[in-house]
BAKOL-53459 format. One record per residue (C-alpha): x, y, z. Coordinates in Angstrom, 1 decimal, always signed. Layout:
# residues N
+--------+--------+--------+
:   east :  north :     up :
+--------+--------+--------+
:      X :      Y :      Z :
...
+--------+--------+--------+
END
This chain:
# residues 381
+--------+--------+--------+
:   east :  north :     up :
+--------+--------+--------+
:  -20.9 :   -5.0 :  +29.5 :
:  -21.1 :   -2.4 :  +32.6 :
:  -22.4 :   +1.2 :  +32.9 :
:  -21.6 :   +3.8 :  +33.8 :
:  -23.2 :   +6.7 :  +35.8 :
:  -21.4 :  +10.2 :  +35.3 :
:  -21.7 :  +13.6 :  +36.0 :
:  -23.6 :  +13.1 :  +39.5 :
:  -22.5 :  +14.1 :  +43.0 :
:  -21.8 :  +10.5 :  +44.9 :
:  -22.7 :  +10.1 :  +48.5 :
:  -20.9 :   +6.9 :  +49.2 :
:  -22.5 :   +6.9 :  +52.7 :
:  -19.1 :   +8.7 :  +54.3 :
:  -18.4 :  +11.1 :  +51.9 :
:  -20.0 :  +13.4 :  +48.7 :
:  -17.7 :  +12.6 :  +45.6 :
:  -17.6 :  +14.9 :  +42.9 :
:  -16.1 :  +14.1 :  +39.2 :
:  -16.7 :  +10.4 :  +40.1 :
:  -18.0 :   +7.4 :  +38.2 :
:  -19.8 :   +4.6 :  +39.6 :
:  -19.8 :   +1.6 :  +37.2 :
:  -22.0 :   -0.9 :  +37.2 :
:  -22.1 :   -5.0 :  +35.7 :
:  -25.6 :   -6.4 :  +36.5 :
:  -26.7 :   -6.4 :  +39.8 :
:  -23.1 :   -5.0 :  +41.3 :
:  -21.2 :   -1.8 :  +41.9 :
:  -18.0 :   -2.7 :  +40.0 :
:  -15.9 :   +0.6 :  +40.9 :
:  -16.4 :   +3.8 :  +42.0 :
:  -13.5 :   +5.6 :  +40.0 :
:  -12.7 :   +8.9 :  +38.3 :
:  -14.9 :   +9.8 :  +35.9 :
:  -11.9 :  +10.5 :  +33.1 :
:  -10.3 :   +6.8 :  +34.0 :
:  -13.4 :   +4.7 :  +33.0 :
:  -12.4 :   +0.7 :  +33.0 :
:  -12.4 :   -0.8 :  +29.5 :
:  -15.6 :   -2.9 :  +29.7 :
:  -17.8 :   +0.5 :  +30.4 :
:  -20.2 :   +0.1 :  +26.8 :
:  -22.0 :   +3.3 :  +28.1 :
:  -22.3 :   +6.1 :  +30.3 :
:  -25.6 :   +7.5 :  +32.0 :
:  -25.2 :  +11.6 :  +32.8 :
:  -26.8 :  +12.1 :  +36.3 :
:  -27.1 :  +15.7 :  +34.8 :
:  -24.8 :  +17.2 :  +38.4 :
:  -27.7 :  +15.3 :  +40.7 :
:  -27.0 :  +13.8 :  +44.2 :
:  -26.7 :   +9.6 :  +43.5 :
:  -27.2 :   +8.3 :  +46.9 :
:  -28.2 :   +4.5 :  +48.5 :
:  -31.3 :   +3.3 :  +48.4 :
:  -33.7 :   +3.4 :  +51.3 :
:  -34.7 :   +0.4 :  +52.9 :
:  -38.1 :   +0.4 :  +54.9 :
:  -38.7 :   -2.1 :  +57.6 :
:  -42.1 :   -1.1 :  +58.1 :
:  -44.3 :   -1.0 :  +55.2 :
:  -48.0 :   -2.2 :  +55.3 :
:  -48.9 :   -1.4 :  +52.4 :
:  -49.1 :   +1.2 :  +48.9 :
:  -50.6 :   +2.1 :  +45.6 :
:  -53.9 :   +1.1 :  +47.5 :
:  -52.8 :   -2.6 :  +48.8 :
:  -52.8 :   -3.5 :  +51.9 :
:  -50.8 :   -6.9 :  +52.5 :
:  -53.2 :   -8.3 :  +54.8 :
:  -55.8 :   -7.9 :  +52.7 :
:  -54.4 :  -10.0 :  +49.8 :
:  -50.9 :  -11.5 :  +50.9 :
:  -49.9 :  -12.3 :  +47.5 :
:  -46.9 :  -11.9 :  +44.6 :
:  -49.3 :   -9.5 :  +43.0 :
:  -49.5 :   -7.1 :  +46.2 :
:  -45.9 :   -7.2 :  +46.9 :
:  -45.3 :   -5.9 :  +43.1 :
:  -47.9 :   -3.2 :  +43.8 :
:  -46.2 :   -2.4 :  +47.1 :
:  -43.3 :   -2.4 :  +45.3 :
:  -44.1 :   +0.1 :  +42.5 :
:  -45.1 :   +2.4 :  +44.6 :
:  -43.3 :   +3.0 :  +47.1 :
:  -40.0 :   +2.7 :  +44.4 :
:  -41.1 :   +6.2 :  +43.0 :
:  -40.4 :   +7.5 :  +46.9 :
:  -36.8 :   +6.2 :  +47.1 :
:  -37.2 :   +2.8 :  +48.5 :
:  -35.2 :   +0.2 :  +47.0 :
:  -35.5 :   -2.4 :  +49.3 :
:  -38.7 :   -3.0 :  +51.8 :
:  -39.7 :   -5.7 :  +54.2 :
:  -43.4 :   -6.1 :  +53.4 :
:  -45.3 :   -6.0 :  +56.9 :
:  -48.2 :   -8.1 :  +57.9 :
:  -50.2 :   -6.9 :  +60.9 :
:  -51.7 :   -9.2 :  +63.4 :
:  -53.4 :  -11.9 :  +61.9 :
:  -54.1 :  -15.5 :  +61.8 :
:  -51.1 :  -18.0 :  +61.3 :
:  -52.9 :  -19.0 :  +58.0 :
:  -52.3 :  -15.4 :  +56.5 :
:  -49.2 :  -15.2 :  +58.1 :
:  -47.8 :  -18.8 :  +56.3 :
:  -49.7 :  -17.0 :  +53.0 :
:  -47.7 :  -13.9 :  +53.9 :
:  -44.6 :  -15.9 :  +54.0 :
:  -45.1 :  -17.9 :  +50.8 :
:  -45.7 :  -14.5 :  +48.6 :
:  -42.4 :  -13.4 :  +49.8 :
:  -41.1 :  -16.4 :  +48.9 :
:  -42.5 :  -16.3 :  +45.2 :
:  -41.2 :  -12.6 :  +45.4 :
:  -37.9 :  -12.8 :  +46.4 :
:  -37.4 :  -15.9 :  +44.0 :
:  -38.8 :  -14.0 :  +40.6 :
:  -37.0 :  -10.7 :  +42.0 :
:  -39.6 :   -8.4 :  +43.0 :
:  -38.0 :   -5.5 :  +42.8 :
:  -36.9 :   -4.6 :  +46.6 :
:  -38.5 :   -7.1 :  +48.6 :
:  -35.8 :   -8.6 :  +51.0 :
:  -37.7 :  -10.3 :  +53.5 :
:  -40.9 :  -10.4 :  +55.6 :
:  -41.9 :   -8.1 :  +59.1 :
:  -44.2 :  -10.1 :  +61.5 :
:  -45.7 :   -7.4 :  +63.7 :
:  -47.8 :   -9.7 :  +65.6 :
:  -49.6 :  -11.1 :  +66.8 :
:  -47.8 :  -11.9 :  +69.5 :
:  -48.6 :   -8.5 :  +71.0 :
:  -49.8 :   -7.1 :  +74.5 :
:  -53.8 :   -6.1 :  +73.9 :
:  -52.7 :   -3.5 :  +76.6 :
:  -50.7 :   -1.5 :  +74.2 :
:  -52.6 :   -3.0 :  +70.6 :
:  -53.1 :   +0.5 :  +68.6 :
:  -54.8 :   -0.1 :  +66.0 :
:  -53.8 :   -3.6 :  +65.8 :
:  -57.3 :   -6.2 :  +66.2 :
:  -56.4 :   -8.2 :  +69.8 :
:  -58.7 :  -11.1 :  +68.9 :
:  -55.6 :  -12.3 :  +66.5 :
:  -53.0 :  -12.0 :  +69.7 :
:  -52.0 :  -15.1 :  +70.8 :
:  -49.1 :  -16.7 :  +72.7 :
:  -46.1 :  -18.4 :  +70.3 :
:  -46.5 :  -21.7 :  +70.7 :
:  -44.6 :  -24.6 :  +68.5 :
:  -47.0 :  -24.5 :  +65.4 :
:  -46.3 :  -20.6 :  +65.2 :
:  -42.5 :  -20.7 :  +65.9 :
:  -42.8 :  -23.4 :  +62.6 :
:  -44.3 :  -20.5 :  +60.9 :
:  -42.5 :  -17.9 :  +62.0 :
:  -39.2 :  -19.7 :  +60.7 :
:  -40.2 :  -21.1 :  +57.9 :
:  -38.9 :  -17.9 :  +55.3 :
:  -35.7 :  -19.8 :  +53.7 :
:  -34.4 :  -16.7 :  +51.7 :
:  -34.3 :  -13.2 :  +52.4 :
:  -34.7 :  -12.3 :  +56.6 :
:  -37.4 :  -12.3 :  +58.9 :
:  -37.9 :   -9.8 :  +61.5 :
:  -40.7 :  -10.2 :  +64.2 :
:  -42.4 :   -7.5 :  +66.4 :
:  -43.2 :   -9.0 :  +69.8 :
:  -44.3 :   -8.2 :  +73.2 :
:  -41.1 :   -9.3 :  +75.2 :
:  -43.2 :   -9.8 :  +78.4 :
:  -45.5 :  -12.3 :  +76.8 :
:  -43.0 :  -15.0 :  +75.9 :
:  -39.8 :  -16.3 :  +77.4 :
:  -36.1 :  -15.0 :  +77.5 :
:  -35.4 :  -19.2 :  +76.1 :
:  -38.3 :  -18.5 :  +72.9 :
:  -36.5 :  -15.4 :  +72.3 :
:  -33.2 :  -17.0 :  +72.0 :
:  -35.1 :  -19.5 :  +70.1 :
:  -36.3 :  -17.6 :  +67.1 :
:  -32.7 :  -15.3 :  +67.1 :
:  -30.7 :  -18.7 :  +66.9 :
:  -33.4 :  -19.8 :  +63.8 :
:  -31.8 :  -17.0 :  +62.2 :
:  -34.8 :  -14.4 :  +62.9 :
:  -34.6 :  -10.7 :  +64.1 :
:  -36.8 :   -9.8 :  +67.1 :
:  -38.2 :   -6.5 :  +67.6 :
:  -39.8 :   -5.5 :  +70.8 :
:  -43.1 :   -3.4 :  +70.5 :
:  -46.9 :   -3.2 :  +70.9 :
:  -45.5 :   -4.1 :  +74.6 :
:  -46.4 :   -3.3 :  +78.4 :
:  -43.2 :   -4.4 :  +79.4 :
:  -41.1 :   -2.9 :  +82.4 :
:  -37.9 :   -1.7 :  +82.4 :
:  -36.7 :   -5.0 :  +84.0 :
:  -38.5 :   -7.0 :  +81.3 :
:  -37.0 :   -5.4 :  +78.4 :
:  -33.5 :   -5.4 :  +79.7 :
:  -34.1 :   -9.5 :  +79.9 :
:  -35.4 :   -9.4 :  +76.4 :
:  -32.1 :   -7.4 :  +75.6 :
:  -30.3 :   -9.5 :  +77.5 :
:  -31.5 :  -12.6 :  +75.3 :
:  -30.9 :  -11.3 :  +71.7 :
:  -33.3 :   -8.6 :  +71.3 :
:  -32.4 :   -6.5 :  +69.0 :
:  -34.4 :   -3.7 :  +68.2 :
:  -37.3 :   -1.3 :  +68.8 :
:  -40.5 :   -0.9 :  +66.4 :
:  -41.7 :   +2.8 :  +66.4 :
:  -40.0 :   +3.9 :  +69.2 :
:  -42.5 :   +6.1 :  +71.7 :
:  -45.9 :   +4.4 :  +70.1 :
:  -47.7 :   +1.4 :  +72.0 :
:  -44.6 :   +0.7 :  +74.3 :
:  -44.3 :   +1.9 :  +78.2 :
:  -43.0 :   +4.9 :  +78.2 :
:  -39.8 :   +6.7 :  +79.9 :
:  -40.8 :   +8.1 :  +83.2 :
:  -38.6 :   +9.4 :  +86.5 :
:  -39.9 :   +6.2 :  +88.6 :
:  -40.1 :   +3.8 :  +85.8 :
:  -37.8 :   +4.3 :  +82.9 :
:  -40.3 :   +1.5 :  +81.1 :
:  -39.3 :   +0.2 :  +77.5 :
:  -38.7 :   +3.8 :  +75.8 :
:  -36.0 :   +4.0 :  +78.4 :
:  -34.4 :   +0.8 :  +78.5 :
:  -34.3 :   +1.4 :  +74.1 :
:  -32.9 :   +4.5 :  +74.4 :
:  -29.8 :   +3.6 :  +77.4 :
:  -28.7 :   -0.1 :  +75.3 :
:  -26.0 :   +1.3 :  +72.9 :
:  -25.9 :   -1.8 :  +70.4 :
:  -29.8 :   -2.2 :  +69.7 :
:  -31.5 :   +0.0 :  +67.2 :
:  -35.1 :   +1.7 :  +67.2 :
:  -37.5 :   +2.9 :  +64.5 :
:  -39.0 :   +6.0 :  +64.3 :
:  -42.1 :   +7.6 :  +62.3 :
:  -40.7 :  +11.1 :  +61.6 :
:  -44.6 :  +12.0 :  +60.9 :
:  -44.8 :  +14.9 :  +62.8 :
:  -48.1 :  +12.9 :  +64.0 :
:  -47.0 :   +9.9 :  +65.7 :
:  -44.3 :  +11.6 :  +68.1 :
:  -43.7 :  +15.0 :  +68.9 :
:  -40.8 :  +15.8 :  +66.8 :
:  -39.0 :  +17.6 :  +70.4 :
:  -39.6 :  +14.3 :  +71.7 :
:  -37.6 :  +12.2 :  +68.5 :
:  -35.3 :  +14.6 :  +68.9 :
:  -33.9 :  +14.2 :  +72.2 :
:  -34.4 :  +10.1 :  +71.5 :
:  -31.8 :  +10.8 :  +68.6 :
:  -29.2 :  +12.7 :  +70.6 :
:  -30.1 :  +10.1 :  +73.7 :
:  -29.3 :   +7.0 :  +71.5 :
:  -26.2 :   +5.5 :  +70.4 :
:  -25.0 :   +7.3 :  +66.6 :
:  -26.2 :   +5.3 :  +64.0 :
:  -29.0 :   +3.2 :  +65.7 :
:  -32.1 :   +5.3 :  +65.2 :
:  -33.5 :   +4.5 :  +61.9 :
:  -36.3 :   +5.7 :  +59.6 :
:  -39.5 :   +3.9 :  +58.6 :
:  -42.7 :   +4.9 :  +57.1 :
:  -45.3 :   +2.2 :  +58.6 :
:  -46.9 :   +3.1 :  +55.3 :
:  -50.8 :   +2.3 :  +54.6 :
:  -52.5 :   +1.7 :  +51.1 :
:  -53.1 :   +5.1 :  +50.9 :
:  -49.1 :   +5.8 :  +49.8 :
:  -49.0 :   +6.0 :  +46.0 :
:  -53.0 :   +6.1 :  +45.8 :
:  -55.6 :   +8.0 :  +44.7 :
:  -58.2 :   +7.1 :  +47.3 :
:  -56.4 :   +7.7 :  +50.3 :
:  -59.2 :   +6.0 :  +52.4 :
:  -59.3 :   +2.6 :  +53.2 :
:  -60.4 :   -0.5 :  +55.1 :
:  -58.5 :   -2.0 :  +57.5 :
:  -60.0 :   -4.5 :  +60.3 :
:  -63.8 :   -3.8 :  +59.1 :
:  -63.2 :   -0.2 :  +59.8 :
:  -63.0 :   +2.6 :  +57.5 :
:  -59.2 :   +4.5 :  +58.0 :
:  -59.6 :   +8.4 :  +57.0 :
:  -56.8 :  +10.5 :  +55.4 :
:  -57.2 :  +14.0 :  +57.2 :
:  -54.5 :  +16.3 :  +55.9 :
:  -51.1 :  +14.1 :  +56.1 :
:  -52.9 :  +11.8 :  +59.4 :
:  -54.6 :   +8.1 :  +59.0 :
:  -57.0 :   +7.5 :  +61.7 :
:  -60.5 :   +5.6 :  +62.9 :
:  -63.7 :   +7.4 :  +63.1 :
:  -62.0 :   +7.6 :  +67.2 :
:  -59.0 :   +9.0 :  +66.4 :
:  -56.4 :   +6.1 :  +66.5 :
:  -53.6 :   +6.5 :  +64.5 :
:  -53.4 :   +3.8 :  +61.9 :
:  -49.9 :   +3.5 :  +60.2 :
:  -49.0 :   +6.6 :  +58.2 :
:  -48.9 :   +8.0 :  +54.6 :
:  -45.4 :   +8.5 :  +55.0 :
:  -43.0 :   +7.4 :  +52.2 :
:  -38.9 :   +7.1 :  +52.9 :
:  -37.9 :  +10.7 :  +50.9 :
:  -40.7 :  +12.5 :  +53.1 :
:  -39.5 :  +10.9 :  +56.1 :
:  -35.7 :  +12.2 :  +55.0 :
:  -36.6 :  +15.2 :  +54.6 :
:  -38.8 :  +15.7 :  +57.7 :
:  -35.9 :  +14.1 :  +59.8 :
:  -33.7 :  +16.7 :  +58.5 :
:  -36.2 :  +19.2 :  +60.5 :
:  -37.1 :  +17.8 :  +63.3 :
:  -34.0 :  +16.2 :  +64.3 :
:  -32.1 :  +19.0 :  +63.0 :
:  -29.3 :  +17.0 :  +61.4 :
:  -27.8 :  +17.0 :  +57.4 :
:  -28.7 :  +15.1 :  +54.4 :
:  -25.7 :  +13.0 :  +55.2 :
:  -27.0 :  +11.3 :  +58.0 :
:  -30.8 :  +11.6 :  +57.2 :
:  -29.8 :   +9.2 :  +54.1 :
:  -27.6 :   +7.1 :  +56.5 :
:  -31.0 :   +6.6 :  +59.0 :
:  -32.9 :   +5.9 :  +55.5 :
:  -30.3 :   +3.4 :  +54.5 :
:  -26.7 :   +2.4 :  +56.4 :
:  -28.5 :   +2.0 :  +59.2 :
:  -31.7 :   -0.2 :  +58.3 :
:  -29.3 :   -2.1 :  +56.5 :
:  -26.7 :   -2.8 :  +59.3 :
:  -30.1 :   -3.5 :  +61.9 :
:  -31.4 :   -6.1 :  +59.2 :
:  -27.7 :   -7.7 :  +58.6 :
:  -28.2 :   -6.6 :  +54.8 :
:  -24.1 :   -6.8 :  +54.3 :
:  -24.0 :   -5.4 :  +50.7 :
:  -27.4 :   -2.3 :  +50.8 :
:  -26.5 :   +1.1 :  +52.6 :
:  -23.4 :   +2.0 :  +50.5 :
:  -22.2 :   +2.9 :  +47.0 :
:  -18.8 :   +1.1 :  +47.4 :
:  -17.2 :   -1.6 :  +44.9 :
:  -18.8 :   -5.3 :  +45.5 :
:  -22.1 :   -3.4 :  +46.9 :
:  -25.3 :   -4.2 :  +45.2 :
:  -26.4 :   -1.5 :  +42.8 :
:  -29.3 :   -0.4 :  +44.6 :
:  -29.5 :   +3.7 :  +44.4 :
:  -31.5 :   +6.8 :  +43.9 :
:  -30.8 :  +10.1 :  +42.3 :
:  -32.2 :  +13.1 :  +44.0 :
:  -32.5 :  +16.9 :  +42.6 :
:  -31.5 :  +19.9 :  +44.7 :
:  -35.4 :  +20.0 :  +45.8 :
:  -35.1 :  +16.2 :  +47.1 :
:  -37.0 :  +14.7 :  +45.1 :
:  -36.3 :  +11.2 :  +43.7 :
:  -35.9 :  +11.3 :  +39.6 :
:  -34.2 :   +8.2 :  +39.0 :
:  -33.3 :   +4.8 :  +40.9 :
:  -31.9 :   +1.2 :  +40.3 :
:  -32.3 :   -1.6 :  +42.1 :
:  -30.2 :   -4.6 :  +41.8 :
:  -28.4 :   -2.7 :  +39.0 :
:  -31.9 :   -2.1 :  +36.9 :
:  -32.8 :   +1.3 :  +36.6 :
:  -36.9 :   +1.2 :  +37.1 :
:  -37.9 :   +4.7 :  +37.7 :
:  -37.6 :   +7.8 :  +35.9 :
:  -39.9 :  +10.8 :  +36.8 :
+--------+--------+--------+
END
C-alpha cells in the first residue's frame, strides 16, 4: 500500500508546490497530486509539518565519514558507515571514492560496492576512482608512489563494476585520446583532474569523451592570459560538467563565483570530497602515514596541504547559496539535478511520478530533519 507525504512545500526541481501530495509505493514516486485528491491505495499519510521536501543530494566525491576512510578498509562495513553518516547531511545517494592506491585495493574497492549495491546500502550508486592514474606534478595530497600508467590489467579493473556506474579521475595527458574512448565505450565516466595538462590536451581529452572536471581550480593548470590551461578549457566546453568544493578553503569563493556565471547553466555541481572526520568525533585522522588535522572547518598535513574537506552536501548548499549568490532553487539543483544528469542517474534529481523516492525534508533554518531513500524513510533528527 503507498504513502503519503502531506502538508510539506514540494520542490519538484522546477517549481515549489504548495497543498501537494507526493505518494509513494516502495522504492517509487507514484504521483505528485493534490493533497485533497489522494489515490485510493494511499493506507497513510506522513505530515511534513509545512517543511520544504526536496531531492536528495548525490555526492560524487566522498572519501570517507563517521571516521572511515575507504581506503583504509574498502569494505561493505565502511560503505554502511559512510553511508550513515553522511545520510543525516542530506545525501541520499554517494559514489564512495577511493584515492590513489594499488589495483589490489582498488578491485577490493570495487567488490564492497558490489556487495553494497546488491544488499542496498542505503545510497551507494557506484564507485569514484580518483587515481592513480594521476600527474605527480599536480598530486595534492594524493601519495605519487601509487601513480601509474593504465595499462590492460588496470583497464580489467577499472571496468569490472557490473552494477551501479563508475566514474574515473584521470590525468588526460598521461594516457591516450583511444584509452579514453576506451573506458567511455566500457560504459565508464571520465573525469579529468590531478592533471598538468595544457589547454590543447584537454580539449583532445574533450574531444574523446571526457566528460567532466574533479574539483574544478584544485591540482589542475590553471586559467591564465597566455595559457588558458585546463581551468579554462572546463570552463569554455558548454556540455561537460565540473565539481566544486564550496569550502570557502579550497577556492576563493570570488573565484567559484565567476566559474559559475562563466560555465554553462546547470553544469557546475557540488561535492564535499569529504574525510573521516564528517559525522565523527575525532576529527583527526591518518591518511597515507600522516596525521590530517581539523583546524577550525580546514583538514591539512603538518605542511599545510589541504586534504579533502569536512564538508557535508547541506553545508555545501548552503555555502553556495553565499558565495555564488544564487537561491535555494538552484543550490538544491547543483546538490542534486545536476550530479544526477553528470552521472546518467535517469530517475535521482527530481520529485516527479516514476522517480525514485529518494528525498530530504529541510526546516526554514536548512537543516535536514527527515529523508528517504529508495522510498525508506532512515533519518529523523
Amino acid at each position: 500500500m503507498a504513502t503519503a507525504l502531506v502538508n510539506g512545500i514540494v520542490f519538484t526541481s522546477e517549481h515549489w508546490l504548495t497543498n501537494q501530495a507526493v505518494v509513494i509505493d516502495e522504492d517509487k514516486i507514484t504521483a505528485v497530486c493534490p493533497a485533497n485528491d489522494l489515490p485510493s491505495q494511499v493506507a497513510n499519510t506522513i505530515d511534513l509539518k509545512q517543511q520544504r521536501l526536496v531531492p536528495g543530494f548525490i555526492d560524487t566525491q566522498v572519501n570517507g565519514g563517521g571516521g572511515a576512510l575507504f581506503n583504509d578498509a574498502p569494505t561493505l562495513e565502511t560503505l554502511r558507515i559512510i553511508s550513515e553518516a553522511h545520510r543525516a547531511f542530506g545525501t541520499t545517494g554517494f559514489y564512495p571514492t577511493l584515492i590513489s592506491d594499488n589495483l589490489e585495493v582498488m578491485q577490493a574497492g570495487i567488490t564492497a560496492v558490489k556487495q553494497a549495491i546488491k544488499k542496498k546500502v542505503p545510497g551507494v550508486l557506484g564507485i569514484h576512482l580518483e587515481g592513480p592514474f594521476l600527474n605527480p606534478e599536480r598530486k595534492g595530497v594524493h601519495d605519487a608512489s601509487k601513480f601509474k600508467i593504465i595499462d590492460e590489467s588496470a583497464f580489467q579493473i577499472l571496468t569490472s563494476l557490473d552494477i551501479g556506474k563508475t566514474l574515473i579521475t584521470l590525468a588526460p595527458e598521461l594516457t591516450t585520446p583511444e584509452m579514453i574512448k576506451r573506458l567511455i565505450n566500457a560504459g565508464v565516466i571520465v573525469s579529468a583532474g590531478h592533471s598538468a595538462a595544457t589547454y590543447e590536451q584537454t580539449k583532445i581529452a574533450l574531444a574523446s569523451g571526457l566528460t567532466s572536471f574533479t574539483h574544478l581550480f584544485n591540482a589542475m593548470t590553471p586559467f591564465t592570459s597566455r595559457e588558458p590551461g585546463m581551468v579554462g578549457a572546463a570552463l569554455e566546453d558548454k556540455n561537460s560538467w565540473c565539481g566544486i568544493i564550496a569550502d570557502g578553503f579550497h577556492v576563493h569563493p570570488a573565484s567559484l563565483k565567476i566559474a559559475y556565471q562563466a560555465k554553462t547553466r546547470g553544469k557546475i555541481i557540488l561535492v564535499t570530497d569529504a574525510m573521516p572526520s564528517v559525522g565523527a568525533i575525532n576529527k583527526n585522522f591518518m591518511l597515507n602515514g600522516e596525521l590530517i588535522r581539523y583546524d577550525n572547518g580546514k583538514l591539512t598535513t603538518a605542511t599545510g596541504t589541504l586534504a579533502g574537506s569536512d564538508l557535508t552536501m547541506i553545508s555545501t548548499v548552503t555555502n553556495a547559496i553565499s558565495f555564488l549568490d544564487i537561491t535555494l532553487d538552484e543550490a538544491i539543483r547543483m546538490a542534486s539535478t545536476y550530479p544526477a544528469a553528470m552521472m546518467g542517474e535517469k530517475y535521482l534529481g527530481e520529485i516527479k511520478a516514476g522517480y525514485t523516492a529518494s528525498m530530504i525534508l529541510i526546516d526554514d533554518q536548512n537543516r535536514v530533519t527527515r529523508s528517504w531513500v529508495n522510498g525508506r524513510e532512515l533519518t529523523e533528527n
